[in-house]
Phi, psi and omega in degrees: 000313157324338186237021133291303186304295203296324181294297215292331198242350179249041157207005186298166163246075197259191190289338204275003158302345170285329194278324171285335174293331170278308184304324171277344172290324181299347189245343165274350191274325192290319174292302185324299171292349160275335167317284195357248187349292159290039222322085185301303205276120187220025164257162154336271214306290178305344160293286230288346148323288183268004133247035134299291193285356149246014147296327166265030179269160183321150159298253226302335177293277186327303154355305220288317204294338218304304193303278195303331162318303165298317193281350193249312235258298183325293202298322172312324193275305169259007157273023185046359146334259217293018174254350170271359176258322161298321143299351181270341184253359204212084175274312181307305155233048183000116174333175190238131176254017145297318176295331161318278187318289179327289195298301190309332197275302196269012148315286184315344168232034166270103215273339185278004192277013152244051145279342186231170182249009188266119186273307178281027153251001190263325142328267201314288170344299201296346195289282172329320198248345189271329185079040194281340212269311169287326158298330169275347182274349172261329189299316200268333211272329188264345172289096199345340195272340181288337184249019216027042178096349161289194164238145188298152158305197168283304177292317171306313183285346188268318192307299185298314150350271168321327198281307189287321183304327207264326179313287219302312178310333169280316146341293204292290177344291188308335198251340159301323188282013209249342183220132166303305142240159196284179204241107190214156164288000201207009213005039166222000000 
């Protein structure tokens, strides 16, 4: 009976359901931003979740994501999430954490990289656009430790080449594809 009374009154319609409905969106925007903060939420998919929901949020809720948002996007990035969800798509030929590390140095000396508060999509871009992924994939395919300390003949590096370009690529592709359009000040 009790847990009747209890239904009766947390599903009733009285006025203070709007004020709970504000008061709980404020407290899911508050739960959010501390995963943030602490970063309980650390895949591609769980950032690019929340920030949906705080792109359709409130001007002010949107202030509150702006920071922890950013501070979350970094920390993904430089805690090695994205170089382990990216070896996680590339089993066959592990991601390159040189090809990374390179992207991450040259973001970072890119005047254009405060177009976005997105670290890892301004990473991933640079990959894409810079063509790193075929240079870095004949730089590793041809290096002895790839061979067991010979050096491959020409075909063999070229062969392994193709094999790391078409992984990775698809890796970058697949993880690009996380966003509709980029999430840029200028929208590119």
């Amino acid at each position: 009976m009790s847990s009747r009374n209890h239904s009766r009154r947390s599903h009733g319609g009285n006025s203070s359901s709007s004020r709970g409905s504000s008061h709980r969106a404020t407290q899911s925007v508050a739960q959010l931003i501390e995963s943030l903060n602490t970063h309980r939420i650390n895949t591609l998919t769980e950032l690019r979740r929340i920030e949906r929901v705080a792109a359709g949020s409130s001007d002010e809720d949107q202030l509150a994501f702006q920071g922890p948002m950013t501070n979350a996007w970094n920390y993904y990035v430089t805690s090695h999430n994205l170089l382990n969800e990216l070896r996680g798509l590339t089993r066959n030929y592990p991601f390159s954490s040189a090809a990374l590390d390179d992207a991450k140095w040259r973001v970072s000396n890119d005047p254009q990289s405060n177009r976005s508060w997105n670290y890892a999509w301004l990473v991933l871009i640079k990959m894409k656009d810079d063509q790193m992924i075929e240079s870095y994939s004949t730089r590793e395919a041809a290096a002895p430790d790839m061979w067991g300390g010979r050096v491959p003949d020409t075909d063999e590096a070229q062969q392994l080449a193709a094999c790391f370009s078409w992984e990775w690529n698809e890796a970058l592709s697949q993880l690009l594809r996380h966003w509709e359009a980029p999430p840029t000040t200028t929208g590119y």
